[in-house]
MARDREN-169553 format. One line per 4 residues: number of its first residue (from 1); their letters; for each residue x negated, y negated, z negated of C-alpha. Coordinates in nm, 3 decimals, padded with zeros to 5 digits. Layout:
BEGIN
NUM = A = X/Y/Z; ... .
This chain:
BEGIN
1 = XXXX = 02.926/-06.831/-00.743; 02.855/-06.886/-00.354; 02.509/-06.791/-00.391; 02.573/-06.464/-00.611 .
5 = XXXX = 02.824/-06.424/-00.343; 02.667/-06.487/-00.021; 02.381/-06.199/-00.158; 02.596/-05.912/-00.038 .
9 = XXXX = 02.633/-06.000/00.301; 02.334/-05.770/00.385; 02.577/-05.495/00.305; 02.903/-05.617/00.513 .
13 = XXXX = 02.954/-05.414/00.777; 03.027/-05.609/01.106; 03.298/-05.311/01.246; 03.517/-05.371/00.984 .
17 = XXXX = 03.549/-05.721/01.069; 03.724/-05.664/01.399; 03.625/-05.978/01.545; 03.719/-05.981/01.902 .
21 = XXXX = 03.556/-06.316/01.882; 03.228/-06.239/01.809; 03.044/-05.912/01.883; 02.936/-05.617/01.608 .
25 = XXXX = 02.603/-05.647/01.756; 02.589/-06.042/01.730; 02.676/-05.964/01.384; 02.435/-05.763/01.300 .
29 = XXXX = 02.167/-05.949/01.504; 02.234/-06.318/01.330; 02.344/-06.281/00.966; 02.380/-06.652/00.958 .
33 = XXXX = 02.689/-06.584/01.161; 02.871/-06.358/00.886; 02.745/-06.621/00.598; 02.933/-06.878/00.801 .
37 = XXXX = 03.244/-06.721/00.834; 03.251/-06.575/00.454; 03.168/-06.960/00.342; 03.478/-07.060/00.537 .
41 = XXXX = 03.700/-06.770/00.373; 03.588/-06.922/00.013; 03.658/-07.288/00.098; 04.054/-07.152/00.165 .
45 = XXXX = 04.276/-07.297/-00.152; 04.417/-06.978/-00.196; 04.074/-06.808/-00.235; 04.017/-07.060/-00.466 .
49 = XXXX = 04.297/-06.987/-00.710; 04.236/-06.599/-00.643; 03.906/-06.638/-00.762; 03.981/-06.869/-01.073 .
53 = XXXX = 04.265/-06.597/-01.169; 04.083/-06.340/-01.161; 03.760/-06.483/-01.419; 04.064/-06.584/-01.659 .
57 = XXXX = 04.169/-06.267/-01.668; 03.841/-06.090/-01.696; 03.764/-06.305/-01.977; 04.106/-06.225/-02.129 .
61 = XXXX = 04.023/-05.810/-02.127; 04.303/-05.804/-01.889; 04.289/-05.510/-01.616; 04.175/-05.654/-01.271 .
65 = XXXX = 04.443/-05.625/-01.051; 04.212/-05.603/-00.743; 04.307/-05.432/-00.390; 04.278/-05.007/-00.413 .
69 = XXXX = 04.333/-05.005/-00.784; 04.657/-04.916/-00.818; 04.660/-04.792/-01.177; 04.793/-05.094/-01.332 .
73 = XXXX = 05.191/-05.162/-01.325; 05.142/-05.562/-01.177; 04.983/-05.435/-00.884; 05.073/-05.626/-00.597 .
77 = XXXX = 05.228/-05.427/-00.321; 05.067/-05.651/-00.055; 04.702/-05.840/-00.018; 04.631/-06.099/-00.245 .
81 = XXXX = 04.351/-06.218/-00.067; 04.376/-06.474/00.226; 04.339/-06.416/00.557; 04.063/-06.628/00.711 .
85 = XXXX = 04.304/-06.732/01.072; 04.620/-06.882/01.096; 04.933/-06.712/01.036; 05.024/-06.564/01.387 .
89 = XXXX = 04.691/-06.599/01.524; 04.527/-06.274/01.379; 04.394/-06.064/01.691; 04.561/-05.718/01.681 .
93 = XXXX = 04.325/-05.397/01.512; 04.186/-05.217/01.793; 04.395/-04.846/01.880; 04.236/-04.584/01.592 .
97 = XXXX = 04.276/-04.197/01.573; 04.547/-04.057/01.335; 04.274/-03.961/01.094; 04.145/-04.309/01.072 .
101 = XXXX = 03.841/-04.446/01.083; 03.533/-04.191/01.008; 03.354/-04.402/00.738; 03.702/-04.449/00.514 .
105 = XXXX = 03.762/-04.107/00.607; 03.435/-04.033/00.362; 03.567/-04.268/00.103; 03.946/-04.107/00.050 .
109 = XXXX = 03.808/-03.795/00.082; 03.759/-03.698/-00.279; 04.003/-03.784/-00.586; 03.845/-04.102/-00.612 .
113 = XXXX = 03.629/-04.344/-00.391; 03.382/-04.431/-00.678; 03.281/-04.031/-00.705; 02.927/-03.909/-00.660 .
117 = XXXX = 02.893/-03.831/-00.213; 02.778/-03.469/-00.368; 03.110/-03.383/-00.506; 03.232/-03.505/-00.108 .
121 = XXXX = 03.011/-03.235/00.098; 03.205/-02.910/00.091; 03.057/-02.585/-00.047; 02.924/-02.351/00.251 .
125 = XXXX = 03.005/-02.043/00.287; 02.841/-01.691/00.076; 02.631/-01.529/00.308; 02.717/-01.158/00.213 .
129 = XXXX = 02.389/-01.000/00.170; 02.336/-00.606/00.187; 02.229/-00.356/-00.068; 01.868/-00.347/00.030 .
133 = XXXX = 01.741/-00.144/-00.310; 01.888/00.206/-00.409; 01.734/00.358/-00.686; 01.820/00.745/-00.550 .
137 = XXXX = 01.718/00.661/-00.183; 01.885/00.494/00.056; 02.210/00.727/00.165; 02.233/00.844/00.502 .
141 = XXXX = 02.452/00.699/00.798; 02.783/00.870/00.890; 02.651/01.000/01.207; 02.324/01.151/01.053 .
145 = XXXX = 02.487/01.313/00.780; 02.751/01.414/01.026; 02.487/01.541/01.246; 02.278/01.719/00.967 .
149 = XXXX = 02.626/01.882/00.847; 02.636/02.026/01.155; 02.330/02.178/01.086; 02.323/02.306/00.816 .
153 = XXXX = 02.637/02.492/00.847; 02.455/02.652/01.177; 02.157/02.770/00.920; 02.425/02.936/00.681 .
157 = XXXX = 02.653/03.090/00.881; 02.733/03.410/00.785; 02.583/03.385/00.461; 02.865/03.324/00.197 .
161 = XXXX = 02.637/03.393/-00.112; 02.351/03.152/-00.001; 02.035/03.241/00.181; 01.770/03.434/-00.027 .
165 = XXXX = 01.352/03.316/-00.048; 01.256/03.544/00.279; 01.557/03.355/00.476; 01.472/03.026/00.345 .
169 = XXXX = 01.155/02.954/00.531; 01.338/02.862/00.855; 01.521/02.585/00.709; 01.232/02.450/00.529 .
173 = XXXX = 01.073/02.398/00.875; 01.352/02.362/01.165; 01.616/02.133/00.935; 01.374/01.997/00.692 .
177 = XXXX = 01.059/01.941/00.929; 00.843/02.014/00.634; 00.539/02.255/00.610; 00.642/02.612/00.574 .
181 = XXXX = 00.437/02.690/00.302; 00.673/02.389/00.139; 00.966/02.690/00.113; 00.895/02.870/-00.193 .
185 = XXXX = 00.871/02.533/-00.380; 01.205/02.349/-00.198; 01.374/02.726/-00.284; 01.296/02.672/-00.635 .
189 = XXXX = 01.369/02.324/-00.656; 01.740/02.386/-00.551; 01.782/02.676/-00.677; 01.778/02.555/-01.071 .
193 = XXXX = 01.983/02.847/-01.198; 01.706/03.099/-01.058; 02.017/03.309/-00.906; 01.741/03.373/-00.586 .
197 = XXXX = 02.029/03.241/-00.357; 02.038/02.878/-00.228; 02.404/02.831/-00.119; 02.535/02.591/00.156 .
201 = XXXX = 02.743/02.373/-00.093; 02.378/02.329/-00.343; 02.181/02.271/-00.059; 02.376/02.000/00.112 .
205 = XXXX = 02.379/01.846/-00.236; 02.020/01.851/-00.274; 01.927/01.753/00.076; 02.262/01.543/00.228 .
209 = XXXX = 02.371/01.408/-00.090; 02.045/01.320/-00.283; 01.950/01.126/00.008; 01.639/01.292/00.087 .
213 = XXXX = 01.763/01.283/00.480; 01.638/00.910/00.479; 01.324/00.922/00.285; 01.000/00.931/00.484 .
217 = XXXX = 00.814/01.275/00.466; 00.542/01.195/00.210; 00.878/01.093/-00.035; 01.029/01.382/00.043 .
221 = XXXX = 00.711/01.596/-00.067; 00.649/01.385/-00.340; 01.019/01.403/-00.482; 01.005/01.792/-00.389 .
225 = XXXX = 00.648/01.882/-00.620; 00.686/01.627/-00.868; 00.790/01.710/-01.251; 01.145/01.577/-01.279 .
229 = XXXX = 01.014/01.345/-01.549; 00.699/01.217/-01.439; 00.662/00.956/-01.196; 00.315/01.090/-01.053 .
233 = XXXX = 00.133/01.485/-00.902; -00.100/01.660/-01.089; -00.341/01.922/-00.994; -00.099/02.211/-01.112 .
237 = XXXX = 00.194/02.049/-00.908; -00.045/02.133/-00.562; -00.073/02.533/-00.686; 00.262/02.685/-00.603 .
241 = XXXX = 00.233/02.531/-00.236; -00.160/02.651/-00.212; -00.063/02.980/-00.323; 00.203/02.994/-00.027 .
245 = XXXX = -00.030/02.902/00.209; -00.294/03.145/00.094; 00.004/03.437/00.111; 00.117/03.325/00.481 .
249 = XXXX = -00.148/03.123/00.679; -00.296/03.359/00.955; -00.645/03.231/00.901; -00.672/03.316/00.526 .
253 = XXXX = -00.540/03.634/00.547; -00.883/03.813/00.534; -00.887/03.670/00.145; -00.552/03.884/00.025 .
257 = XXXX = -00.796/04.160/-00.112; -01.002/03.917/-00.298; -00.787/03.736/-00.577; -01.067/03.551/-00.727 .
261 = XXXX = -01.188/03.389/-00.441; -00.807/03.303/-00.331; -00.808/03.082/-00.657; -01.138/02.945/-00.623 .
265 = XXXX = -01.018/02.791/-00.276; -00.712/02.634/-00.430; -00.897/02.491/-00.689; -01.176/02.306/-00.423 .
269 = XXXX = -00.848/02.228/-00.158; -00.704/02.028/-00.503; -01.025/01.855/-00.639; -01.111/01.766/-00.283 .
273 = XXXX = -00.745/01.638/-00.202; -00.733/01.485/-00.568; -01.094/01.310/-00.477; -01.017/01.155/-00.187 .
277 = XXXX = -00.650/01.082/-00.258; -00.628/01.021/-00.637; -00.845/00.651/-00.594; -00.765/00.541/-00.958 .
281 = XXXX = -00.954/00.849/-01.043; -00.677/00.983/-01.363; -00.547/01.250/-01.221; -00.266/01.064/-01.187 .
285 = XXXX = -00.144/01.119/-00.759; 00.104/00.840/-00.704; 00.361/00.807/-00.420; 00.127/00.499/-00.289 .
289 = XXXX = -00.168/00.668/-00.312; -00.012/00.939/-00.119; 00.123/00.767/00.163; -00.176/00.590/00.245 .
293 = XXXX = -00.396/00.870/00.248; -00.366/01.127/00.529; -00.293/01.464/00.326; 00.067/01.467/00.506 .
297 = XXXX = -00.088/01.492/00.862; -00.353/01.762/00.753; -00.096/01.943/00.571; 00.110/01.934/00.909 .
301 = XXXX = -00.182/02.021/01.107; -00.263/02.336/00.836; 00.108/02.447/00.926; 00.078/02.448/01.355 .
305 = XXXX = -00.290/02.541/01.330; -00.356/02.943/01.313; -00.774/02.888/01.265; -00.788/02.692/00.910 .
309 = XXXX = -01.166/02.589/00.943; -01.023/02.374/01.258; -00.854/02.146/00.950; -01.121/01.984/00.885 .
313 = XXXX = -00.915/01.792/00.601; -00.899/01.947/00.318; -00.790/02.297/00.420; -01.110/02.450/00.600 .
317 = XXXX = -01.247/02.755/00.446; -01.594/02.695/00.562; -01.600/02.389/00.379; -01.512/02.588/00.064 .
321 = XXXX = -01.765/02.834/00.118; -02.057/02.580/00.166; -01.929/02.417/-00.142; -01.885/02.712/-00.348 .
325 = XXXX = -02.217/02.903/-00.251; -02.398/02.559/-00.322; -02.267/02.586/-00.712; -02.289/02.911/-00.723 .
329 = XXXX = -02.690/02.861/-00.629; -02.780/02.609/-00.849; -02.566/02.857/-01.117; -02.874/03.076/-01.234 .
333 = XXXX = -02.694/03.212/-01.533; -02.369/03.248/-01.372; -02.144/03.092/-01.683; -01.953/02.839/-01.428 .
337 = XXXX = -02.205/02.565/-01.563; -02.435/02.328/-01.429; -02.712/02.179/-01.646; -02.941/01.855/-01.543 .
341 = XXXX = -03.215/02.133/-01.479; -03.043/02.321/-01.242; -02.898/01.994/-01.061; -03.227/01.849/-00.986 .
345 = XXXX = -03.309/02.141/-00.778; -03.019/02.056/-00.533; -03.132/01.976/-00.170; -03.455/02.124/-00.252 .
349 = XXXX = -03.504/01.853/-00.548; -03.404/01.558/-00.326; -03.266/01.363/-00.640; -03.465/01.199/-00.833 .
353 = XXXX = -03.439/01.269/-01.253; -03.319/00.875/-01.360; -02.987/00.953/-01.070; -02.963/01.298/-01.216 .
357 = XXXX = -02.967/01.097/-01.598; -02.725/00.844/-01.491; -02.447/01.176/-01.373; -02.492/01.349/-01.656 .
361 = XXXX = -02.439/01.021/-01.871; -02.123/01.076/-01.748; -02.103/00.702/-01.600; -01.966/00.752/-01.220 .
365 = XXXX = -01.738/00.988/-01.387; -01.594/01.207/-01.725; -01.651/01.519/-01.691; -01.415/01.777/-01.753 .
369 = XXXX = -01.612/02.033/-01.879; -01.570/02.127/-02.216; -01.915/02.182/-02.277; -02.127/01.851/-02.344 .
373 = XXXX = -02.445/01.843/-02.120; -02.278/02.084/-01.866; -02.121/02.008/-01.543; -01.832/02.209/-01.432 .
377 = XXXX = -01.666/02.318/-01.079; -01.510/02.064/-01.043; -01.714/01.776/-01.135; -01.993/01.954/-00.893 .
381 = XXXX = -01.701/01.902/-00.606; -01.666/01.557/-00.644; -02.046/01.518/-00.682; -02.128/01.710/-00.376 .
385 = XXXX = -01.851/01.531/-00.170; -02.006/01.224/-00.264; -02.408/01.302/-00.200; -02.344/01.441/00.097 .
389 = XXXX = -02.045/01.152/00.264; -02.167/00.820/00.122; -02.007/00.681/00.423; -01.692/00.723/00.188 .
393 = XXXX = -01.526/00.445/-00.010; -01.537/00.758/-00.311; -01.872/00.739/-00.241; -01.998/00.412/-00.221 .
397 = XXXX = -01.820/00.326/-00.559; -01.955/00.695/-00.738; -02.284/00.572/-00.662; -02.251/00.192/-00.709 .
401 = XXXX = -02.159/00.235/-01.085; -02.459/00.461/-01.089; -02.717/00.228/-00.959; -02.523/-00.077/-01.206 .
405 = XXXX = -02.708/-00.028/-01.512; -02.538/-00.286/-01.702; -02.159/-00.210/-01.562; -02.130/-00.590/-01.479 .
409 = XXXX = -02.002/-00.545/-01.092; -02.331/-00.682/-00.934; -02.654/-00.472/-00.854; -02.949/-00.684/-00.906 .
413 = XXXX = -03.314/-00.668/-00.743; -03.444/-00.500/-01.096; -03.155/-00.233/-01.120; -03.264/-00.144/-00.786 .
417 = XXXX = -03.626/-00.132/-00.850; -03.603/00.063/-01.157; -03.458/00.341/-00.951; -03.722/00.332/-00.668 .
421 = XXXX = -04.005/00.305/-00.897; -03.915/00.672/-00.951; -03.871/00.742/-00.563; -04.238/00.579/-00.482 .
425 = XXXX = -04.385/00.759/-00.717; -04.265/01.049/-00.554; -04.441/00.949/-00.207; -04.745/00.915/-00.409 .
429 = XXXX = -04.763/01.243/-00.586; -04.666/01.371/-00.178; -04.963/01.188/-00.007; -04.712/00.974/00.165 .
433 = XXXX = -04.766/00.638/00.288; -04.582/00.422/00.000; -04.362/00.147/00.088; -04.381/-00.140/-00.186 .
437 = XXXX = -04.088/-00.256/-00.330; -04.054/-00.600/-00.225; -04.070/-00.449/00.172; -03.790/-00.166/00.083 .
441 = XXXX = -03.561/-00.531/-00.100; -03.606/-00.729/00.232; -03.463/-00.388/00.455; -03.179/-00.403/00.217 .
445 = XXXX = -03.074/-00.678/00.254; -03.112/-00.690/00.630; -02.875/-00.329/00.606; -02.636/-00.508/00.371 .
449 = XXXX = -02.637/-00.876/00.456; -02.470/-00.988/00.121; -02.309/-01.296/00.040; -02.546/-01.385/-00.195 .
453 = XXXX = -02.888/-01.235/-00.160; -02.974/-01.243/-00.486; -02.716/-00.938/-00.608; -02.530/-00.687/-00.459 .
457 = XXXX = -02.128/-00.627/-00.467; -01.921/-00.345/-00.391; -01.772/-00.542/-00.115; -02.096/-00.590/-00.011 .
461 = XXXX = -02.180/-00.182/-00.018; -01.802/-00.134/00.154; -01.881/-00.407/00.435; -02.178/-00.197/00.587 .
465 = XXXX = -02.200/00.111/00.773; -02.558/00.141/00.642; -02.448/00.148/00.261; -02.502/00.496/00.232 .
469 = XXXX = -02.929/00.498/00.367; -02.942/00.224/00.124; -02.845/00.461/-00.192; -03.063/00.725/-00.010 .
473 = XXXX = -03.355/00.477/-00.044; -03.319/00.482/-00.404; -03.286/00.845/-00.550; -03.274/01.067/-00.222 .
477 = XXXX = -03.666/01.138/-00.054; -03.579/01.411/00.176; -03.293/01.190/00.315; -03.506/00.845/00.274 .
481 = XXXX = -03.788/01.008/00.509; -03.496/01.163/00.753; -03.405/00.785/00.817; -03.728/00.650/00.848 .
485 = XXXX = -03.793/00.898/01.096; -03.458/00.830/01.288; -03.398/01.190/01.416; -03.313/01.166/01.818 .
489 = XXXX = -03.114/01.470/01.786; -02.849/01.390/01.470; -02.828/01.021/01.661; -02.701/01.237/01.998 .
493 = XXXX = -02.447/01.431/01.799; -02.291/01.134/01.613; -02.249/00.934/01.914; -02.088/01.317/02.116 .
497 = XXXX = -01.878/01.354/01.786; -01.793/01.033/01.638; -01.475/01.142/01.454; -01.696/01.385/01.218 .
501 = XXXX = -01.775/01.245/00.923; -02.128/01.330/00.757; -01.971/01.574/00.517; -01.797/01.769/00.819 .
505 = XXXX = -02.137/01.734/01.041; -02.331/01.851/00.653; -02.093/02.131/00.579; -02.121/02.300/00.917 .
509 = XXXX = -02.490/02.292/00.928; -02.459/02.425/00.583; -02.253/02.689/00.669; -02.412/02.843/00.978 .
513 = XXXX = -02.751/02.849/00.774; -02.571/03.055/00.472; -02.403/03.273/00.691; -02.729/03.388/00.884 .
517 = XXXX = -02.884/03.438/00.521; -02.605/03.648/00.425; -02.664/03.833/00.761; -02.962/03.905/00.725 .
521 = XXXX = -02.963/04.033/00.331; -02.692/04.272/00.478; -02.888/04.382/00.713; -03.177/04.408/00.507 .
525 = XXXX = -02.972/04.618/00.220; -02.849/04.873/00.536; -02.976/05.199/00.595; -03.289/05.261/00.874 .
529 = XXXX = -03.030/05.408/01.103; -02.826/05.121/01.078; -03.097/04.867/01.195; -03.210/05.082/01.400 .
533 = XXXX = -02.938/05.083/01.623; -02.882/04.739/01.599; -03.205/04.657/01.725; -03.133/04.889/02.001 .
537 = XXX = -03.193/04.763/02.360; -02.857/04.763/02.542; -03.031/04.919/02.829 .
């Protein structure tokens, strides 16, 4: 029993000894000390007959009556066990705080000293966190809607019965900061009950109370043209707002008398926005797409600029021209059509007939012409956009899944070379010096640099500024020999103009050539006087 005894005097804390006689740190420093002292407590007679009382009764099923169990009635109200120094002798407890010591603090802490230390650590305290989701919007402060209160009672003064379409375009612009061509649309959107009044009392609860105060613009345009139960735009959502525009921007007004044209510009401003914009290609504009592209500044810039070819984005009429008199060329019979015949004589039969194959297979894109084997407006807009910008991310992956015969991701060295084989035979047939294949593969890959040489990725295309000569190596001649020959003059104006992109620098060459053409048919179709006297010297 002294052995099984004498094992737990690792665990016997020296404090509690309070030994003036011999040091904690002694203690703790010589064990042999402590074994000494509990050998001397268990040589004591009355430790002796504490001990032997206590087996009997163990062995008897007998409760233990043992010191802090107090459960059973013959508990003694004093210690049973011995003290170790003579009656008198005992050195006094050294002075403790009225909450005792801090380790038997722990112990009585709980209901019971045996219970799990978890149940002893008190619960901390809920940290109250806010609302950060709100399916309507997040609703405004007190001060802003205070502040846009204020407002909006300013805008309606005097008008008891609401403010009417023609009155409505000042509050679209000055309170709502939008676009001004955005009033028809945010009139109609309040005004459910088509009464052609917008009240104070429906548009604070359209504007104040549907939270649209603390939505971002591009929500607040989104929420505005949506369908109430669609969660995306389509192209007949942009129409009301281009047909504002067309009806009040200064710099299209020159198109009032000619309908036809009006809705031939709205349809290129959507499939260009929808092209650029619209990534998953589905027709499909969602409010992600839309805030990361940048329709929201051009739109903004369309509204403060009074010269719309200065919007370069989207908006520019000379852009729409050069795209529009480009279909309407290749358009022989005039049926708003394109075959493969009449769109391998684009740039002066630049393309080569396995690209023109691989568009009309319909693989960079469905069509949505009706007609099988023809190309329609708009599928000629996205093509065009993409020939003539392959500095695009549109582009690069129109292209890319033209070039990938197989659809696997990867452009190999014999996709490649089944398209050039076409484009040297070309050179040939031209008397040009031919570059072999295995030359044009090593340029390539010095353009590219690709992780592995062997095959080509999009990531690959989309990590090089010279993705675009590579594709034109392939199918285009007229704009393979262009960068072989490295004009001095294009490399000046890109490095003067480095914000234009090569459709802006494309569309303006583009349209200064057609508009000298159409100058001089008009001149050629006017009377002898007429050219007469414009060939007149001014002296």
């Amino acid at each position: 029993m002294e052995m099984e005894l004498s094992g737990d005097l690792a665990s016997l804390d020296a404090e509690l000894l309070q030994l003036p006689e011999v040091s904690p740190l002694a203690l703790k420093s010589n064990p042999f000390i402590g074994q000494g002292l509990f050998e001397k407590w268990l040589s004591l007679p009355e430790t002796n007959r504490l001990v032997k009382s206590l087996v009997n009764d163990a062995k008897a099923g007998i409760p233990l009556n043992v010191p802090g169990n107090t459960s059973s009635p013959n508990a003694s109200t004093s210690n049973p066990i011995p003290s170790m120094f003579p009656a008198g002798s005992a050195p006094p407890l050294s002075p403790r705080s009225s909450s005792g010591s801090p380790r038997i603090t722990k112990l009585r802490a709980g209901p019971s000293s045996l219970g799990s230390p978890l149940k002893l650590v008190s619960e901390p305290a809920k940290e109250l966190i806010p609302q950060f989701y709100f399916q309507n919007g997040r609703p405004p402060p007190k001060e802003l809607r205070e502040r846009s209160l204020f407002r909006i009672n300013q805008f309606f003064y005097g008008h008891s019965d609401g403010l009417q379409m023609n009155e409505f375009k000042t509050v679209t612009k000055e309170l709502c900061k939008l676009p001004s061509f955005f009033s028809t649309i945010l009139f109609r959107k309040i005004d459910v009950n088509c009464t052609g009044f917008v009240t104070r009392d429906a548009f604070v609860d359209f504007w104040v109370n549907g939270n649209m105060l603390t939505m971002d613009i591009a929500t607040q345009i989104y929420t505005i043209m949506k369908q109430p139960d669609k969660k995306y735009l389509v192209q007949d959502d942009f129409k009301p707002v281009l047909r504002e525009l067309l009806a009040t921007h200064p710099g299209l007004e020159f198109l009032q008398s000619t309908p036809e044209f009006q809705e031939r510009y709205a349809e290129t401003v959507i499939h260009r926005i929808f092209y650029y914009i619209n990534r998953a290609g589905n027709g499909h504009l969602t409010l992600r797409e839309l805030k990361r592209g940048n329709l929201i500044t051009a739109m903004l810039h369309a509204d403060e600029e009074e010269d719309i070819n200065k919007v370069l984005r989207y908006f520019s009429y000379e852009h729409f021209y050069v795209i529009y008199c480009k279909f309407w060329e290749l358009d022989t019979d005039h049926d708003f059509l394109i075959d493969k015949e009449n769109l391998i004589r684009y740039g002066n039969h630049a393309l080569t007939y396995r690209i023109v194959d691989r568009i009309f297979s319909q693989i960079p894109r469905k069509f949505t012409s009706s007609v099988e084997g023809k190309m329609g407006y708009e599928d000629f807009v996205y093509f065009i956009l993409a020939e003539e910008d392959k500095s695009s991310e549109p582009s690069l992956e129109y292209w890319f899944k033209c070039i990938d015969l197989d659809g696997n991701g990867v452009i190999t060295r014999n996709e490649m070379q089944f398209f050039y084989e076409e484009q040297l035979h070309r050179m040939e047939c031209m008397a040009q010096e031919p570059v072999l294949f295995e030359d044009i593969l090593c340029q390539i890959i010095d353009m590219i640099g690709p992780e592995d040489e062997s095959y080509f990725t999009l990531r690959d295309m989309k990590g090089s500024r010279l993705s675009g000569s590579v594709f034109n190596i392939l199918f285009n001649l007229n704009k393979f020999m262009a960068f072989e020959t490295r004009d001095p003059f294009l490399i000046r104006q890109e490095r003067e103009n480095p914000t234009l992109t090569e459709w802006d620098r494309f569309a303006h060459r583009e349209y200064i050539r057609l508009s000298m053409e159409e100058d001089v048919e008009d001149a050629s179709n006017g009377s002898a006087e007429v050219w007469d006297e414009s060939l007149e010297a001014p002296f």
